[in-house]
C-alpha positions in Angstrom: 101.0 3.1 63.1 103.4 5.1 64.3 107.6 4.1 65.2 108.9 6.1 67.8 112.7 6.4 69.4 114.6 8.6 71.9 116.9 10.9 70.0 119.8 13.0 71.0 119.0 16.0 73.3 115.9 14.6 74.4 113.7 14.9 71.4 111.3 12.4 70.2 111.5 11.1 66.5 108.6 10.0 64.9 110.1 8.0 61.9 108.2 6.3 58.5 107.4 9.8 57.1 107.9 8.2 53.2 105.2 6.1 54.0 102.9 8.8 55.0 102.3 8.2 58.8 100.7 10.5 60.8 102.8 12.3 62.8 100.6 12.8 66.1 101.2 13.5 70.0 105.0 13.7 71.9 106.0 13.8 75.1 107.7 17.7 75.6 111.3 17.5 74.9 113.9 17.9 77.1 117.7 18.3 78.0 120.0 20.8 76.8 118.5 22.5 74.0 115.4 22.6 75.7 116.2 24.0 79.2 118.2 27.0 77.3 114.9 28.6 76.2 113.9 31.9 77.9 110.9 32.1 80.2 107.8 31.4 77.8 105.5 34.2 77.5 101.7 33.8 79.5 98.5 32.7 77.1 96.6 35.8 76.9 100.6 36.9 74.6 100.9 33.7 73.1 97.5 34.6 71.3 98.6 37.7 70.0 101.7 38.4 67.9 104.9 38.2 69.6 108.6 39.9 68.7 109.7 36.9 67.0 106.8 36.1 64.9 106.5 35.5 61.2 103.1 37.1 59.9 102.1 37.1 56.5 99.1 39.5 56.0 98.3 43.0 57.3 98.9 42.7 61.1 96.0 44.7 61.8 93.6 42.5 60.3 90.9 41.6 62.7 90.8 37.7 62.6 93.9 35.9 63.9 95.1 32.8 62.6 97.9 31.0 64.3 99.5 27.9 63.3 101.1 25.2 65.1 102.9 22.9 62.9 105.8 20.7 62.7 108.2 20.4 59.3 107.7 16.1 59.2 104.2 16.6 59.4 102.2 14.8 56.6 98.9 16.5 57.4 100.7 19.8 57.8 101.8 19.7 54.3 98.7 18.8 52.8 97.4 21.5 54.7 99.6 23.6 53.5 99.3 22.5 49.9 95.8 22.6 49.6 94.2 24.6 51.9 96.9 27.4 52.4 96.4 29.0 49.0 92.9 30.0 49.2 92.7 31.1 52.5 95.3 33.2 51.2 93.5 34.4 48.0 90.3 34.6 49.4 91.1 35.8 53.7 95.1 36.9 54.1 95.1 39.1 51.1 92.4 40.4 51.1 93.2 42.1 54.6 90.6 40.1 56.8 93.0 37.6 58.6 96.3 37.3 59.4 98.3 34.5 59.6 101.1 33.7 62.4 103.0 30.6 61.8 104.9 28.9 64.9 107.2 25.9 65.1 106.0 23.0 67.1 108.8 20.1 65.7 108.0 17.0 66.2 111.6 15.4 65.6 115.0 16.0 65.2 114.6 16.1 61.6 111.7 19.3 61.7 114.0 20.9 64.0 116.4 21.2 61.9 114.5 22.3 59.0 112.6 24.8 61.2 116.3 25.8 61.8 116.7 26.4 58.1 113.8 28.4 57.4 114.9 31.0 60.2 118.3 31.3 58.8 116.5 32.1 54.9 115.2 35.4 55.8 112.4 37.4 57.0 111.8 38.6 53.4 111.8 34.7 52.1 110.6 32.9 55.2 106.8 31.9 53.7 108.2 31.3 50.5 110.5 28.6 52.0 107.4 27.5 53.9 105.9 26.9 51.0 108.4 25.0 49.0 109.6 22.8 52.4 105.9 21.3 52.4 105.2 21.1 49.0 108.6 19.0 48.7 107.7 17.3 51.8 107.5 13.8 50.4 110.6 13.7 48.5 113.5 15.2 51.2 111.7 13.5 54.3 111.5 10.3 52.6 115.5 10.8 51.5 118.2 8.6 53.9 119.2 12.2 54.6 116.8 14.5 54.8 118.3 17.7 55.7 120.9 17.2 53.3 118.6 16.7 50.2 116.2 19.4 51.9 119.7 22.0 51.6 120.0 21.2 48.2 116.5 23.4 47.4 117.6 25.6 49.7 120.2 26.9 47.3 117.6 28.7 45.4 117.1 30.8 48.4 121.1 31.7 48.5 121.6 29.4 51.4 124.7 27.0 49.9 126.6 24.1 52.3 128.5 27.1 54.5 125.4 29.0 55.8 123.5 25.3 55.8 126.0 24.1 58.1 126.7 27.8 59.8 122.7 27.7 60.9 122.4 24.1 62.3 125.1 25.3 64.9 123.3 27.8 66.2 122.5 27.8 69.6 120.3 31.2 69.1 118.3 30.1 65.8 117.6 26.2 67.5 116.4 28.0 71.2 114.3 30.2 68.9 112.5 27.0 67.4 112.3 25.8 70.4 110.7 28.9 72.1 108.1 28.3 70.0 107.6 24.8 70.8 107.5 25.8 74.6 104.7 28.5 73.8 102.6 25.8 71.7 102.8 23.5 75.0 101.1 26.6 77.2 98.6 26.7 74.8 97.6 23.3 75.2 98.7 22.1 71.8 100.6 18.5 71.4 99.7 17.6 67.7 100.1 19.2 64.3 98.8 21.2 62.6 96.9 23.0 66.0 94.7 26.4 64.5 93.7 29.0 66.8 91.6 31.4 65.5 91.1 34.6 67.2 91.9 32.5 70.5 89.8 29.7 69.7 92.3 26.2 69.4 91.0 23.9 66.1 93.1 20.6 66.4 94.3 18.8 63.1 94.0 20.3 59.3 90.5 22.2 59.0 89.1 22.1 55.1 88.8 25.8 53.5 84.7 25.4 53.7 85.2 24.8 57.5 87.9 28.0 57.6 85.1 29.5 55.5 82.2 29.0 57.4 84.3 30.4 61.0 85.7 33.1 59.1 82.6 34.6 57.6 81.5 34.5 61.3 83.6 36.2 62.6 84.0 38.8 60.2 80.9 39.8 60.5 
């Protein structure tokens, strides 16, 4: 079941995420924010790492992992909570993959936290990551969610004048967007969408099914 509504700026809002929902498919957004974004690279980039790119690992590892996923995404936190750490542990630090992670919001509300995450810091993005999807359930579920979601942002030095400094900012939302726009040339329209070293894996893949394409591939 899913309940969807036309939000400002074009954007579709897939609501209900306290009841855990998925969050699936969207049309692409459009209006304003969208038709500011620059020209969106070709595939053959968008399957390597790009300028703007967050990449946790050695980026010369030989196995690429890129991630498509959206903030309000129940299956994106889970697969964040409990897959993330041992592919980690046992792939990313052990200098075998690396990860890219993208933005591909599927609402106002993971647009805004995508937003947020930007405005932390290189040096704290994945650690904000982290603690966005592990609290998942408890600020999406709030009657405000981006205002109970700043509220752990403090702990990464981000108070109510930088909160509200970053959610007006043309630059940091286009830059969400961009990657949204990139995800759509790669064919993706659901979350989380894996490519690994160019290959696309749609929805959460289990860490023996990472395992098992990994191990090929390193081989």
């Amino acid at each position: 079941m899913r309940n969807i509504l036309i939000v400002a700026g074009g954007l579709v809002a897939v609501a209900a995420i306290a009841g855990g929902v998925y969050v699936g498919t969207r049309p692409s957004p459009s209006g304003p924010v969208a038709t500011a974004v620059a020209q969106t690279p070709d595939k053959g980039s968008l399957l390597a790492i790009q300028p703007t790119d967050h990449v946790l690992g050695d980026p010369k590892a030989p196995i690429t992992l890129i991630e498509y996923a959206s903030f309000t995404c129940p299956h994106c936190a889970h697969f964040s909570v409990a897959v993330m750490p041992e592919v980690k542990k046992k792939w990313i630090d052990t200098g075998k993959v690396k990860l890219i992670y993208r933005d591909f919001p599927l609402d106002q509300t993971a647009l805004k936290a995508a937003q947020l995450v930007e405005c932390a810091g290189k040096d704290k993005y994945f650690g904000v990551v982290d603690m966005i999807f592990s609290s998942q359930s408890k600020w999406a579920a709030a009657s405000d969610p981006i205002g109970e979601l700043a509220k752990s942002l403090r702990i990464a030095g981000m108070g109510d004048a930088e909160v509200k400094a970053c959610l007006a900012n043309d630059a940091v939302a286009n830059g969400v967007i961009a990657d949204y726009r990139g995800g759509e040339t790669l064919g993706v329209n659901s979350t989380p969408t894996l490519f690994i070293n160019g290959e696309q894996f749609k929805g959460a893949r289990t860490i023996e099914e990472l395992d098992a394409t990994f191990s090929k591939l390193a081989k």
